[in-house]
C-alpha positions as CSV (number, residue, x, y, z in Angstrom):
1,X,-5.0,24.9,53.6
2,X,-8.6,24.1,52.6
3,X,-11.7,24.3,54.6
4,X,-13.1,21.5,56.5
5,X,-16.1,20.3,54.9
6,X,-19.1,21.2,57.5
7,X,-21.1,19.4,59.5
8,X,-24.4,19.3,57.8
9,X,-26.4,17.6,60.7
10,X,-25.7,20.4,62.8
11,X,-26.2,22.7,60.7
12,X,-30.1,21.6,60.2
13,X,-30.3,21.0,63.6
14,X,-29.3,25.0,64.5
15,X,-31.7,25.8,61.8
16,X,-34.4,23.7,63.9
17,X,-33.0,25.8,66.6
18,X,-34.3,29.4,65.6
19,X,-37.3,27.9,64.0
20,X,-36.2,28.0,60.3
21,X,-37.5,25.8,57.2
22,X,-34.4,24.3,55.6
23,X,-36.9,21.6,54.3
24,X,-33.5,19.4,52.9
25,X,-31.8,16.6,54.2
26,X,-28.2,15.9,55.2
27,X,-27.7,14.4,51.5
28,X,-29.0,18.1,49.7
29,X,-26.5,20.1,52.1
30,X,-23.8,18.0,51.2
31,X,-24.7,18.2,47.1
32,X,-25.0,21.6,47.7
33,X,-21.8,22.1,49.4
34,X,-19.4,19.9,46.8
35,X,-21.0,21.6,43.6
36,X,-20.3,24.9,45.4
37,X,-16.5,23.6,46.1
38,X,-16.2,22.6,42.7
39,X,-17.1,25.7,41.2
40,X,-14.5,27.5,43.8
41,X,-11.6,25.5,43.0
42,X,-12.6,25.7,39.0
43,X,-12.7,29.1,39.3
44,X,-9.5,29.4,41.2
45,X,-8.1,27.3,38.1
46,X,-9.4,29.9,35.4
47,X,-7.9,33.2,37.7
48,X,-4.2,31.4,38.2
49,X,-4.5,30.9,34.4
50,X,-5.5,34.2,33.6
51,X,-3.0,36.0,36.1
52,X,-0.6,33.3,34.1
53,X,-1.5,35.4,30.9
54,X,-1.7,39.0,32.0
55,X,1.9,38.2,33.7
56,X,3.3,37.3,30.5
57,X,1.6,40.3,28.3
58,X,2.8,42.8,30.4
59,X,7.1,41.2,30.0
60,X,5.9,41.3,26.2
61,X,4.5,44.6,26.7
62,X,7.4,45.6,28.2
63,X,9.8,43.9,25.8
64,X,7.8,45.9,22.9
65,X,8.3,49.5,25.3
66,X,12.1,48.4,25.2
67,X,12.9,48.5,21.4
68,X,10.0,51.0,21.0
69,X,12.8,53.2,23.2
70,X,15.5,51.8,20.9
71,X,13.6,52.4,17.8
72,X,12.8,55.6,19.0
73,X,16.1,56.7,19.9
74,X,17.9,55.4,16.5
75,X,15.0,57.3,14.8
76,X,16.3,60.3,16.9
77,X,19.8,60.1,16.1
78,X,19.6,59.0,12.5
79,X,17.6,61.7,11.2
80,X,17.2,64.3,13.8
81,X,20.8,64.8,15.4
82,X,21.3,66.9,17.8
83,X,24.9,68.5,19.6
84,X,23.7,68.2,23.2
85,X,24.2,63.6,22.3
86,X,28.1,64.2,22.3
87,X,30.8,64.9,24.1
88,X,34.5,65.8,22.6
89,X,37.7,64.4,23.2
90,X,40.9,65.0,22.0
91,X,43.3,61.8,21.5
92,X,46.3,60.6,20.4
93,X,45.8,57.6,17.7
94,X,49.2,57.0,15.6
95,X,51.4,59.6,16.6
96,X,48.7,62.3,15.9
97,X,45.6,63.9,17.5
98,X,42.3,63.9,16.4
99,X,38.9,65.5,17.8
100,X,36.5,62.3,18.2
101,X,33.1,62.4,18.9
102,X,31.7,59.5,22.1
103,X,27.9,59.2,22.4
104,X,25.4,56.4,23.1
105,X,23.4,54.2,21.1
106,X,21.5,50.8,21.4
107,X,22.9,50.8,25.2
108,X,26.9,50.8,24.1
109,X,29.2,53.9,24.1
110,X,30.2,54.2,20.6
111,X,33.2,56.5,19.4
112,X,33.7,58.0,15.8
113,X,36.5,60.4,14.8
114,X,35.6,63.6,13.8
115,X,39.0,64.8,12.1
116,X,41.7,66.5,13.2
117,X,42.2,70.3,13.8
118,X,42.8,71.7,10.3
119,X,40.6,69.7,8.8
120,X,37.5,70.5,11.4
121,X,38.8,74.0,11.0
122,X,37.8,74.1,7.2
123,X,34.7,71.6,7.7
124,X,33.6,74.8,10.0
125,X,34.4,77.4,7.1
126,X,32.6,75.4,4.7
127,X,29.6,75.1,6.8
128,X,29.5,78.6,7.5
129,X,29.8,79.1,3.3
130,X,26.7,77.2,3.4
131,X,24.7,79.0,6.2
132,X,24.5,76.1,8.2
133,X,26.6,77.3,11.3
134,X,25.2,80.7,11.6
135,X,26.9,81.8,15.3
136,X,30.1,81.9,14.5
137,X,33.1,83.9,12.3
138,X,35.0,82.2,9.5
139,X,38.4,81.2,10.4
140,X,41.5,82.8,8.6
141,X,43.9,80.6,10.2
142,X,44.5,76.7,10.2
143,X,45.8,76.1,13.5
144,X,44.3,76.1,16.9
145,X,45.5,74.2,20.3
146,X,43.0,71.9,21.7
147,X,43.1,74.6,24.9
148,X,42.3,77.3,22.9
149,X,39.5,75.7,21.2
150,X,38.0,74.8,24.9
151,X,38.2,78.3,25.9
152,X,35.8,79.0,22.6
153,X,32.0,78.3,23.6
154,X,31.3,78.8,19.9
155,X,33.9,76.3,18.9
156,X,33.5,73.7,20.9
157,X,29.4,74.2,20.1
158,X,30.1,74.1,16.2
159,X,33.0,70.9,16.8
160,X,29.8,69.7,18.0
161,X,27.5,70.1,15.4
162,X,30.0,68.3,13.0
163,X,30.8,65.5,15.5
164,X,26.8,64.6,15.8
165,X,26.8,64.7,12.3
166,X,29.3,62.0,11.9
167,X,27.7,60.2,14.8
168,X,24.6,60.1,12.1
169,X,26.4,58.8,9.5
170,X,27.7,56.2,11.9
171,X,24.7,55.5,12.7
172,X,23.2,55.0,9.6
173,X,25.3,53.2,7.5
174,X,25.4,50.2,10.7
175,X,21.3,50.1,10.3
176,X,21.6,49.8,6.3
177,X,23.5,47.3,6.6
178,X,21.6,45.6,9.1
179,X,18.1,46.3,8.2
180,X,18.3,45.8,4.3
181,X,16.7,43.0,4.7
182,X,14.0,44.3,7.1
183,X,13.1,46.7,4.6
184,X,12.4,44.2,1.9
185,X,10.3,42.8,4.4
186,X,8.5,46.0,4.4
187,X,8.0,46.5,1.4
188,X,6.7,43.2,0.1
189,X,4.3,44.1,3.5
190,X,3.2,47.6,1.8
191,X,-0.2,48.1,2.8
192,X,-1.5,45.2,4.7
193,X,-3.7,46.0,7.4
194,X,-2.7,45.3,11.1
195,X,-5.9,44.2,13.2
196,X,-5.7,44.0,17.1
197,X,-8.6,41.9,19.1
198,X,-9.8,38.4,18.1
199,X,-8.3,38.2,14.9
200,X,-4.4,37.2,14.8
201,X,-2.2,40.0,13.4
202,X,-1.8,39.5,9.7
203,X,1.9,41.4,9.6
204,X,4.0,38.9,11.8
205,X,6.1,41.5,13.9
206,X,8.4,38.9,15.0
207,X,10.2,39.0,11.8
208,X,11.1,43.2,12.7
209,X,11.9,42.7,16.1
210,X,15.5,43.0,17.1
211,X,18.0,40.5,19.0
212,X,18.1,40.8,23.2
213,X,21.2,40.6,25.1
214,X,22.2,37.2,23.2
215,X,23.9,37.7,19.9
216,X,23.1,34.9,16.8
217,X,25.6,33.8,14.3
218,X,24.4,36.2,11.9
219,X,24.4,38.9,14.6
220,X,28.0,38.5,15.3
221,X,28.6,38.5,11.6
222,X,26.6,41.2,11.3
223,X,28.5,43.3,14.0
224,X,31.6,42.1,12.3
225,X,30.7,44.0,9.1
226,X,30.0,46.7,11.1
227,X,33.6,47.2,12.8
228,X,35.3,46.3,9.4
229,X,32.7,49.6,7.9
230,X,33.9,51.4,10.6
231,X,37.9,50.9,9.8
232,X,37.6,51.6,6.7
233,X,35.6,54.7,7.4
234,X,37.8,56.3,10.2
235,X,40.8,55.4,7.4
236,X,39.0,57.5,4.9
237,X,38.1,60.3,7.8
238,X,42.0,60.6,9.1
């Protein structure tokens, strides 16, 4: 609700009251008063629209935070793996059982195989060969149950190794195939200068930025790719 507008007359008349000198008239009050107003309510105007504006950089800001995580995480996984991102199961796909590796990415559990027990058995000799698994004894023999792997710490840990491994390659051949043409992008880019303040950005990062919860045409193609990659991989990995 807005304030009443005062009663200038009795206003000078107070004044006359305690012996002031508000030498005006009723007229000058009541100029006074309306510029005064005005400049309230333009001001008002300029705050709403600037509250307007911080309100929506901070949901950009916060968009940006979001992929940053994303970015940061794919980053992460794609060329810094790590065994403690995986968990192992042991399933039966066809008939047989195979060792696959579950672990999160983009905000979806994803699943890759990581090969059945004689052939993770040799994977883990041949890693040991090539002193990248360090804690643990070549095996001379090509079977092992699934219990007595779980009952070997040094197993399960090397399993692991190998399964983030294939979660990497996962990883990494679904963002070649969707960022090739991000990358092109970056590189006809090479060397421009980004400036922040008054000037407008002169790389346009809307063209890098990645789809929210909505999927395009081409996303859904894209993703379609992806699953096809992903057959024919776990074919190639039985």
């Amino acid at each position: 609700m807005g304030r009443s507008a005062p009663l200038f007359n009795k206003i000078l008349e107070t004044n006359q009251l305690i012996k002031g000198r508000l030498n005006v008239n009723n007229s000058d009050l009541k100029k006074l008063y309306m510029a005064l107003h005005k400049d309230d309510q333009h001001l008002r105007n300029k705050q709403s629209y600037h509250d307007k504006m911080i309100k929506n950089q901070i949901s950009k800001r916060n968009a940006v935070k979001l992929e940053r995580k994303r970015i940061h995480e794919s980053l992460q996984k794609s060329f810094d793996p790590t065994k403690n991102k995986v968990s192992l199961l042991y399933k039966n796909q066809g008939g047989a059982y195979y060792i696959k590796a579950r672990f999160y990415w983009e905000g979806k559990q994803r699943e890759v195989q990581v090969g059945s027990i004689p052939i993770i058995i040799k994977m883990i000799n041949t890693m040991i060969d090539n002193n990248i698994l360090l804690d643990i004894k070549k095996f001379k023999i090509k079977k092992l149950t699934w219990q007595q792997i779980t009952n070997r710490p040094e197993v399960i840990d090397s399993i692991k190794v190998i399964a983030s491994l294939k979660a990497q390659e996962y990883i990494l051949h679904r963002l070649l195939a969707a960022k090739l043409n991000v990358l092109e992008k970056v590189d006809d880019h090479d060397g421009d200068t980004i400036q922040v303040g008054e000037d407008k950005l002169q790389l346009d990062t809307a063209d890098y930025s990645t789809p929210n919860d909505t999927m395009s045409n081409d996303e859904l193609e894209e993703d379609s790719k992806g699953v096809k990659w992903y057959e024919n991989w776990r074919k190639e990995n039985l």
